[in-house]
C-alpha atoms as one frame of an Amber mdcrd trajectory, in Angstrom:
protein
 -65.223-106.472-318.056 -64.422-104.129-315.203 -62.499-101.357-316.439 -62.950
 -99.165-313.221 -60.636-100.770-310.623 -57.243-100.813-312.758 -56.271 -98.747
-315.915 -53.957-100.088-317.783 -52.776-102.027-314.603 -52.931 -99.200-312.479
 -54.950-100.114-309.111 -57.563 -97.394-308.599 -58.440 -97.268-305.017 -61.194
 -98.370-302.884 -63.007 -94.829-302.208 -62.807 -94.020-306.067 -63.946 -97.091
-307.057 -67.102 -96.753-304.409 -67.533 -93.267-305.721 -68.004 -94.456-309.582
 -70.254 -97.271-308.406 -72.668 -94.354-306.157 -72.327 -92.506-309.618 -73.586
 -95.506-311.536 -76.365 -95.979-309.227 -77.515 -92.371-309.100 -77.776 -92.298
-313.047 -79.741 -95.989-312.896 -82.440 -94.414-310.366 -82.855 -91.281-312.196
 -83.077 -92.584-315.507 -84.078 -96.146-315.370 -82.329 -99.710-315.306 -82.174
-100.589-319.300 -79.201-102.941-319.041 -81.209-106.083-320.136 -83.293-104.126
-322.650 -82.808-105.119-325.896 -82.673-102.035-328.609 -82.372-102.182-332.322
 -80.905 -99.446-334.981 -82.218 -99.125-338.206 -80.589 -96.457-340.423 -81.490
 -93.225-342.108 -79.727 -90.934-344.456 -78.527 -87.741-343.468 -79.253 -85.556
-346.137 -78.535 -82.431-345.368 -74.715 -83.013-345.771 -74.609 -84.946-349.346
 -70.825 -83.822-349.250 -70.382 -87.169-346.897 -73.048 -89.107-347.360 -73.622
 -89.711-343.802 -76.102 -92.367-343.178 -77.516 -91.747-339.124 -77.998 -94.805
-336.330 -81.990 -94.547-335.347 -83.423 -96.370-332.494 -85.974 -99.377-334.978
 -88.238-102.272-334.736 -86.498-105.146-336.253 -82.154-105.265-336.033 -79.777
-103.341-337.728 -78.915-104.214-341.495 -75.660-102.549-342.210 -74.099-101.129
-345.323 -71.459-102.902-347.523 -68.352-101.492-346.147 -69.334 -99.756-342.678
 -67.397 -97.569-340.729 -69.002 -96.735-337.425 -68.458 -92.609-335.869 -69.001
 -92.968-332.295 -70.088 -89.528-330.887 -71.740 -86.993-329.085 -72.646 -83.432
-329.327 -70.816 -81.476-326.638 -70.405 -78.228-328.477 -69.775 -78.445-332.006
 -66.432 -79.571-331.409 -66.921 -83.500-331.519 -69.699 -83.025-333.948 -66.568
 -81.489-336.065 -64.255 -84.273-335.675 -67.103 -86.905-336.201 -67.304 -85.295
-339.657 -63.874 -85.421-340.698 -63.705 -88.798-339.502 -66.713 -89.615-341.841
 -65.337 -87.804-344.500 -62.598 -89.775-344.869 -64.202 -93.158-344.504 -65.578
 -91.908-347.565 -62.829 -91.232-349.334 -61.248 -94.029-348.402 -64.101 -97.129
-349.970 -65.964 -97.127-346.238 -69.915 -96.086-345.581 -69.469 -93.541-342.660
 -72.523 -94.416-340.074 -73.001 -91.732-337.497 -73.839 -93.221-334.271 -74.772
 -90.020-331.579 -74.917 -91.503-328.185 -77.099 -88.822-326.712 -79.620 -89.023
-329.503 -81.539 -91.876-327.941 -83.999 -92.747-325.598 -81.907 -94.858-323.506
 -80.668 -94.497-319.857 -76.741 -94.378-320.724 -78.445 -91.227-323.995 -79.500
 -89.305-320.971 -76.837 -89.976-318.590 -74.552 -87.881-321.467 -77.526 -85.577
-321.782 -77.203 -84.821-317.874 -73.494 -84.353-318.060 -73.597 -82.764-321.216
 -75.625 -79.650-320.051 -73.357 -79.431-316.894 -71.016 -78.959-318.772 -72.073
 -76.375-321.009 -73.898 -74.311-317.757 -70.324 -74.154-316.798 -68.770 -73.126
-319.787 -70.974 -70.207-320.086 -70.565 -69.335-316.222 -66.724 -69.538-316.633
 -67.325 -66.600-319.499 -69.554 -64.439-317.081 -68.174 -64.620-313.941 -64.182
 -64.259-313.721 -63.882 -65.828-310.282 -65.602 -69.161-310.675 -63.271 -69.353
-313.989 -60.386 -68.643-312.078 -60.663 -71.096-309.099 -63.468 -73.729-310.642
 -63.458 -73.919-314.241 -59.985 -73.385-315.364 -58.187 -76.010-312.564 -61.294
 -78.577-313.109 -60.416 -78.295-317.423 -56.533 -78.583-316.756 -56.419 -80.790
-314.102 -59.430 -82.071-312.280 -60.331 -83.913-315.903 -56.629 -85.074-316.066
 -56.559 -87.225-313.058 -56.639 -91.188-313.712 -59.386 -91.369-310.986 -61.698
 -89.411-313.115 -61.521 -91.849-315.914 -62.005 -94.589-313.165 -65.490 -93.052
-312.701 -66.647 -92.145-315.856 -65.868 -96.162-316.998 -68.452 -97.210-314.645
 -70.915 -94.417-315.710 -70.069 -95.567-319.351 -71.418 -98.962-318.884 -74.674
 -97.950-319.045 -74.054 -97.126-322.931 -73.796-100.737-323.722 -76.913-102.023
-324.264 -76.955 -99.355-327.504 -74.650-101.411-329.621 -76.059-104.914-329.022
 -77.500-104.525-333.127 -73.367-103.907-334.214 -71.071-106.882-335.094 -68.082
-106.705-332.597 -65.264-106.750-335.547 -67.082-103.470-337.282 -64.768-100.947
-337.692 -65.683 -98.065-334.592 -63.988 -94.613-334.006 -65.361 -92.849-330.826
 -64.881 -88.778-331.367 -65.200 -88.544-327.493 -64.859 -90.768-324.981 -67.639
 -91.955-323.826 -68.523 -93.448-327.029 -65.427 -95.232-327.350 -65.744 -96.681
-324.019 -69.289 -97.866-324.358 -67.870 -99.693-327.240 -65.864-101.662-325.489
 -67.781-102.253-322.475 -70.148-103.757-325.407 -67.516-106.219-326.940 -66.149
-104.518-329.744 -63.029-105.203-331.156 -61.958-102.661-333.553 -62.261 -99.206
-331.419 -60.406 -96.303-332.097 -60.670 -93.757-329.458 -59.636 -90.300-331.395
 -58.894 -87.920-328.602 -58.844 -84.438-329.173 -56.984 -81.231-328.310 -53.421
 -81.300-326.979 -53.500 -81.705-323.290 -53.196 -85.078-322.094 -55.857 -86.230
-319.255 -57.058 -89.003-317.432 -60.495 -88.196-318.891 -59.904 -89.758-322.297
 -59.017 -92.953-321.784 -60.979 -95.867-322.966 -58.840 -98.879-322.207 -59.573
-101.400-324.928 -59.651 -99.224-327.584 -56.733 -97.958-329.979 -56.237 -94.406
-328.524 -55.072 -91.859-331.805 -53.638 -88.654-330.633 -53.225 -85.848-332.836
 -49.205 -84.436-331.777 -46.052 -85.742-330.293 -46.821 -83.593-326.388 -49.594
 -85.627-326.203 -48.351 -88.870-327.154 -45.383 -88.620-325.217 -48.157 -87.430
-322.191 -50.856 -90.465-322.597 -47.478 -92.989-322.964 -46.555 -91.784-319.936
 -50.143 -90.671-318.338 -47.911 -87.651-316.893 -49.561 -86.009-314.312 -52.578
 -88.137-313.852 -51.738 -89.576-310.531 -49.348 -87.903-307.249 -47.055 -90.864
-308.393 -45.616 -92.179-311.827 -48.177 -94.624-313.378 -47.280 -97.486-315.498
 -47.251 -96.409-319.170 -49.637 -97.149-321.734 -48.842 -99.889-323.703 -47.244
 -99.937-327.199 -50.208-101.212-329.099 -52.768 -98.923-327.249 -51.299 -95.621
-328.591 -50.642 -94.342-331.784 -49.382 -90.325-333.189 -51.718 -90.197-336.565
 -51.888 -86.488-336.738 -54.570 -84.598-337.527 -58.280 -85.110-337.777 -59.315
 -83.191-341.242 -61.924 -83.670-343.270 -60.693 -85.114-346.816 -62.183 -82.580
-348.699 -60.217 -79.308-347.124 -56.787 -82.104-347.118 -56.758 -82.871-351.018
 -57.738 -78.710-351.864 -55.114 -77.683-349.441 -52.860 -76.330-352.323 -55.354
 -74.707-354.580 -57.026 -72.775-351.369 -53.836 -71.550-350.088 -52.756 -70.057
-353.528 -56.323 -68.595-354.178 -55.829 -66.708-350.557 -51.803 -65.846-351.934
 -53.282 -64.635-355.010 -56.219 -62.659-352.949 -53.549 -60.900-351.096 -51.085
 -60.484-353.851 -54.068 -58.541-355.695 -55.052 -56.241-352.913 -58.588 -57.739
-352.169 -60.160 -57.421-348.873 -58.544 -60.011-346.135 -61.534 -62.716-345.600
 -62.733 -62.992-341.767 -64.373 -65.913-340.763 -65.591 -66.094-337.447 -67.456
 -69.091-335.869 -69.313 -68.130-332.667 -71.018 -71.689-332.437 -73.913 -72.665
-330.480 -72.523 -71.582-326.730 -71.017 -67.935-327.971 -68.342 -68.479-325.443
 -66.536 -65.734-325.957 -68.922 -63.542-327.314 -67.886 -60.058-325.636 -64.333
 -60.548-327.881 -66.441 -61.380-331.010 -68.582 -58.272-330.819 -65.286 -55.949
-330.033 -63.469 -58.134-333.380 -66.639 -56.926-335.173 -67.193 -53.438-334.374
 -63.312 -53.299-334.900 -63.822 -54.741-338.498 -66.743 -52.579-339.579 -64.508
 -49.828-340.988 -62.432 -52.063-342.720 -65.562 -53.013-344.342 -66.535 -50.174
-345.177 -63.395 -49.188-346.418 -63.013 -52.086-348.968 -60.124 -53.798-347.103
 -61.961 -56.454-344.991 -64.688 -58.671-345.897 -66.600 -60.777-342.627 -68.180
 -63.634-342.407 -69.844 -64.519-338.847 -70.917 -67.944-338.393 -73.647 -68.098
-335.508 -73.749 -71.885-335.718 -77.446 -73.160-335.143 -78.014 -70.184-332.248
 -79.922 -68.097-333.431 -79.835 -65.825-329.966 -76.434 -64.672-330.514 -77.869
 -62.940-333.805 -80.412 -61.918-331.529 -77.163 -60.632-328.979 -74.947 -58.974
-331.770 -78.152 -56.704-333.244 -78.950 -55.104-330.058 -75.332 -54.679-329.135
 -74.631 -52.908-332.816 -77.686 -52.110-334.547 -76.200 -51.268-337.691 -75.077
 -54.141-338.269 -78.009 -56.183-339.515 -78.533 -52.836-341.987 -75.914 -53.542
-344.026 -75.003 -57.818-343.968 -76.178 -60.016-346.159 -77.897 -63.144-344.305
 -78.159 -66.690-345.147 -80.542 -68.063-342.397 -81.557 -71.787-343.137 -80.269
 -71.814-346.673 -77.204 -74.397-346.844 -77.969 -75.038-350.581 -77.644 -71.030
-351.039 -74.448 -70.934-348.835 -73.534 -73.963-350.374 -73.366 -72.680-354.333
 -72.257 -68.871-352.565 -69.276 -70.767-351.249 -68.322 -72.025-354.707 -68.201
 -69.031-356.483 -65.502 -67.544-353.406 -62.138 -68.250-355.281 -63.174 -65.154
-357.892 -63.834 -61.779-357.108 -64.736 -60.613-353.675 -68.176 -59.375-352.213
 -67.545 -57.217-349.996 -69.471 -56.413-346.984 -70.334 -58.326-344.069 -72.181
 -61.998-344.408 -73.640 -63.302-341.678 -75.102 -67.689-341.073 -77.182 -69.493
-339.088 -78.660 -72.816-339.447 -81.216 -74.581-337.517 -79.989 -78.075-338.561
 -76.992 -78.758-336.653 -75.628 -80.847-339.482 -75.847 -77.677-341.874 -74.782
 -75.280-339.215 -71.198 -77.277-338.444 -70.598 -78.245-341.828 -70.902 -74.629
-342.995 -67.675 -73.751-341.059 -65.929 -76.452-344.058 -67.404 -75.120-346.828
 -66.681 -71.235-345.648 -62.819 -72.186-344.098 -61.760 -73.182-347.740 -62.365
 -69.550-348.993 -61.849 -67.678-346.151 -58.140 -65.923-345.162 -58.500 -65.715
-341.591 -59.824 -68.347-339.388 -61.222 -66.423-335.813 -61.691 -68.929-333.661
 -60.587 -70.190-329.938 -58.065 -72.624-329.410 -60.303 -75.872-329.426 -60.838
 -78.569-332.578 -60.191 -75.573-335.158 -56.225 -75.099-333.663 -55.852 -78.012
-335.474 -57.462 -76.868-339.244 -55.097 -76.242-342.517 -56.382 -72.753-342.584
 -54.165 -69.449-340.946 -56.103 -68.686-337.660 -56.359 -65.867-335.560 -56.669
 -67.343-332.154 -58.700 -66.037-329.321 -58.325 -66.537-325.648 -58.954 -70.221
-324.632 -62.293 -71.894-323.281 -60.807 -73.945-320.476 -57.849 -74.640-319.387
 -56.745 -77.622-321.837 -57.395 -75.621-324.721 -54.405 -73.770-323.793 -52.101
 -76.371-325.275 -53.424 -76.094-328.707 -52.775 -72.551-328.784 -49.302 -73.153
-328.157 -49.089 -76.141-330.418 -50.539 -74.425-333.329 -48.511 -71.200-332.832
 -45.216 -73.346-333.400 -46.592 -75.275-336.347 -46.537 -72.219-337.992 -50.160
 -71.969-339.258 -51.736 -69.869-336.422 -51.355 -66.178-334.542 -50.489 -67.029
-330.805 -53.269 -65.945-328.572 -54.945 -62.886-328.538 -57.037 -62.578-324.651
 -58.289 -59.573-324.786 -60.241 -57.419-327.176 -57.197 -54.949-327.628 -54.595
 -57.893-328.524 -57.286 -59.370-331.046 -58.125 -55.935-332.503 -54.054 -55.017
-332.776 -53.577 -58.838-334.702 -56.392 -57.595-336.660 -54.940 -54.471-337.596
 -51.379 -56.248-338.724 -53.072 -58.918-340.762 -54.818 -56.145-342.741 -51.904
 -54.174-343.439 -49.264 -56.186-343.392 -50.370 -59.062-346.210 -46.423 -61.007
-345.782 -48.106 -62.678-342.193 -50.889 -64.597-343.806 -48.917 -65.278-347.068
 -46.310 -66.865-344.859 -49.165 -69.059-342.743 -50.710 -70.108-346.270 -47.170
 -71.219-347.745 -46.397 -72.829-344.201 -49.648 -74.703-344.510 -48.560 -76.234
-347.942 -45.439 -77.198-346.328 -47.423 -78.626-343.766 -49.620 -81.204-345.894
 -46.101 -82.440-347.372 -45.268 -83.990-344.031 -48.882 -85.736-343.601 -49.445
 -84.019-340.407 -53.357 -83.546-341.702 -53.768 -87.478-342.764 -55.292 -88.201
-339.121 -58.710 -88.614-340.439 -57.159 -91.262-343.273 -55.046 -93.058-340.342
 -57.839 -93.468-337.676 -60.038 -94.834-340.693 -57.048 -97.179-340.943 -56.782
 -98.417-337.434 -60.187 -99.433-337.036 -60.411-101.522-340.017 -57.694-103.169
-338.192 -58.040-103.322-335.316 -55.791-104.104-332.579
C-alpha cells in the first residue's frame, strides 16, 4: 500500500512525493533491486544477555520456525539509544509469558539493511560534527533535529525509502505480535502486511519523522500525545489529527527488571546517603562520546572527591574503546588508579551484585566489545548507582535520579524539561561549570538525591514506568 502520498489523510504533494520516489531509486541503484528476493530467518540465541533471553533474527537456508509465544523487537542500532529501548521492550515480553525475538534491520545483507546502514552513519558523522564545530550545530544540526525531522513531508519520504525493508519479513506470520523501537522498522512492518505493529516512539518531541501509519503508535508522555494527536507543527497548516485507535499514552519504556526493584534500589541509595558513603557516579559516554569535552571536565572535577572518600565513579565507555584511548591522554592519572573491567560482563555482572553493601571506592571504569554486553551494562550498573550522568536522550526517561547534561540535538531538549518536572532529574547542566556546580551540591547536600529517590517511588505508584508492559500489550492485540 502507498503510504507516501497521504498520512493519515493528509495529501502530501506532488514535488515531495517525486522527491521520495528519486530517494527510492537512488538507494535501489546503489544497493541493488532485492524486492522479489525471497530471504529466510532462522534464529540464534543471544547469549551474552541471559538476563532476557533474547533469541536474534539471522538471515537462513530453509524458513523461519518461531518460538511458542513470540514477540517480535523491531530495531536498529542508531546509537545505543534504540538498542536500549529494544531491550526493555524484550525484557518485558519476558516477564510477561512472551519469547522476545530481536529483529535488527541493519544487521542483514539486504538492500533496505544497507539503506539504514547509509543513513545510519550520516547520521552519526553529524552528530559528532555538531559536537566539534559550534556553527554547523547552530544553523544545521540543531534546526534539522527540532524541526527539519518534524515536518510531515519527511515522513512522506522516508515511507517510500522504507519499502525496501519488506522483503525481510516475508518468513513472519502477519498476526505476530511486532514492536518497532524506531521507525523504520515499524514501517517496514507494515509495508510487509503485518497486523499487530506497535511503533514505540521515543523521546518527547513530537515529529513527522516517526510516523508509521498502520501501526499502533505508543508515546511515552502526555506533550507528545497531545503533539502526534494533533501532528502540531508538522505542516505550515493544521493537519487532520491522528486517529483515536492509532495513538496511545503507555508511559515509559523500562526494562522489567529495574521496574519491579524500583523500591529496594531507591532505599539502598537513601540508606547510602543516610550513612555518609560516597555519592555513586555513573556516567555512560556510549559509543559516539558526544559530549565528551563535559565528561572529561565531570571527571577531573570528581577526582578529588575520590580521593577524598566522598565520591565513587563509574565511567561507562560503551563498546568504544577510543574514548578510553581519549580520557588517558587527556588525564594520565587516571588509568593509575581505576579499576577496569574490559570484556568481562560476567565479572561486572557478579561486581554489580555485591553494590547494595559497602562501597569501593575509587574510580571503575567499562568497556565491552559486544554491543549487547556494553548497553546492558548501563542496567545492571543504574540499579546501584546514585547519580545517573547522562544527556537528555532514552535515559531522561530511567527510574534512577539523573544529572543531565546539555542535549544532543535539538529534540532531546524536551526530555530535559519533561524529566526535570517529573521530579526524578537535575534540569540541564550545558556547560562544564553548571555540571561541575550540580556536582558539587549533590555531594554535599545529600536532601537533593534523597528527595529524587523518594520521588521515584512515588513515581512507580502511578505506572508511569509500565510502558514496556503496555506496548507488550498492544501488540498482542493488535489494532
Amino acid at each position: 500500500m502507498d503510504r507516501t502520498s497521504t498520512i493519515f489523510g493528509n495529501p502530501i504533494d506532488a514535488k515531495t512525493i517525486a522527491q521520495a520516489e528519486k530517494s527510492k531509486a537512488k538507494f535501489l541503484k546503489k544497493f541493488g533491486d532485492d524486492t522479489q528476493k525471497t530471504y529466510h530467518l532462522g534464529l540464534q540465541p543471544i547469549t551474552q544477555i541471559k538476563e532476557i533471553g533474547i533469541q536474534n533474527l539471522v538471515l537462513a537456508d530453509k524458513p523461519l520456525e518461531l518460538p511458542e509465544n513470540p514477540l517480535i523487537v523491531g530495531n536498529i542500532r542508531m546509537g545505543f539509544g534504540h538498542y536500549r529501548i529494544a531491550m526493555a521492550i524484550a525484557s518485558c515480553a519476558q516477564a510477561l509469558g512472551r519469547t522476545p525475538v530481536w529483529m535488527d534491520l541493519a544487521s542483514f545483507d539486504a538492500t533496505g539493511s544497507k539503506m539504514i546502514r547509509s543513513q545510519n552513519d550520516l547520521y552519526s558523522m553529524g552528530s559528532k560534527l555538531s559536537q566539534k564545530i559550534g556553527l554547523f550545530n547552530k544553523l544545521v544540526w540543531e534546526p534539522m533535529n527540532s524541526e527539519g525531522f518534524r515536518k510531515i513531508t519527511y515522513n512522506a519520504k522516508d515511507q517510500k525509502n522504507s519499502e525496501l525493508l519488506a522483503p525481510l519479513y516475508g518468513d513472519l506470520p502477519n498476526d505476530v505480535p511486532y514492536v518497532g523501537t524506531h521507525v523504520w522498522p515499524s514501517q517496514g512492518a507494515v509495508h510487509a502486511g503485518l497486523t499487530h505493529v506497535v511503533n514505540a516512539i521515543p523521546d518527547n518531541w513530537p515529529m513527522g519523522l516517526h510516523l508509521a501509519e498502520g501501526s499502533i503508535h505508543a508515546v511515552q508522555t502526555p506533550f507528545a500525545y497531545l503533539g502526534y494527536k494533533k501532528m502540531n507543527g508538522f505542516a505550515k497548516e493544521p493537519l487532520k489529527p491522528m486517529p483515536d485507535d492509532a495513538l496511545v499514552r503507555v508511559g515509559h519504556y523500562i526494562d522489567h527488571e529495574l521496574v519491579a526493584n524500583i523500591e529496594h534500589d531507591c532505599a539502598m541509595r537513601i540508606e547510602r546517603l543516610e550513612n555518609g558513603a560516597p555519592v555513586r557516579f555513573l556516567m555512560t559516554v556510549g559509543g559516539a562520546g558526544a559530549g565528551g569535552d563535559l565528561y572529561l571536565a565531570m571527571t577531573r572535577h570528581l577526582l578529588p572527591y575520590v580521593r577524598a572518600g566522598k565520591a565513587e565513579l563509574w565511567i561507562n565507555f560503551g563498546d568504544h574503546l577510543t574514548m578510553w584511548d581519549v580520557f588517558k591522554k587527556q588525564m594520565p592519572e587516571l588509568e593509575k588508579e581505576c579499576k577496569m573491567h574490559f570484556n568481562d560482563y560476567a565479572g561486572l555482572s557478579d561486581w554489580a551484585a555485591t553494590l547494595d553493601g559497602a562501597s569501593c571506592g575509587g574510580v571503575t571504569v567499562f568497556c565491552h566489545s559486544d554491543i549487547f554486553e556494553a548497553v546492558y551494562s548501563t542496567n545492571l550498573l543504574m540499579r546501584k548507582c546514585d547519580v545517573l550522568v547522562t544527556k537528555p536522550s532514552e535515559l531522561a526517561f530511567y527510574p534512577v535520579p539523573k544529572l543531565m547534561m546539555r542535549h544532543i540535538g535539538g529534540h532531546e531538549v524536551y526530555g530535559a524539561i519533561y524529566a526535570r518536572e517529573m521530579g526524578d532529574s537535575t534540569y540541564e547542566c550545558e556547560t562544564p561549570a553548571a555540571l561541575c556546580d550540580m556536582i558539587d551540591t549533590l555531594i554535599n547536600d545529600k536532601a537533593i538525591l534523597k528527595a529524587l529517590s523518594k520521588r521515584i517511588v512515588e513515581l512507580k505508584g502511578t505506572g508511569v514506568y509500565n510502558g514496556g508492559y503496555e506496548v507488550v500489550r498492544l501488540a498482542i492485540q493488535g489494532r
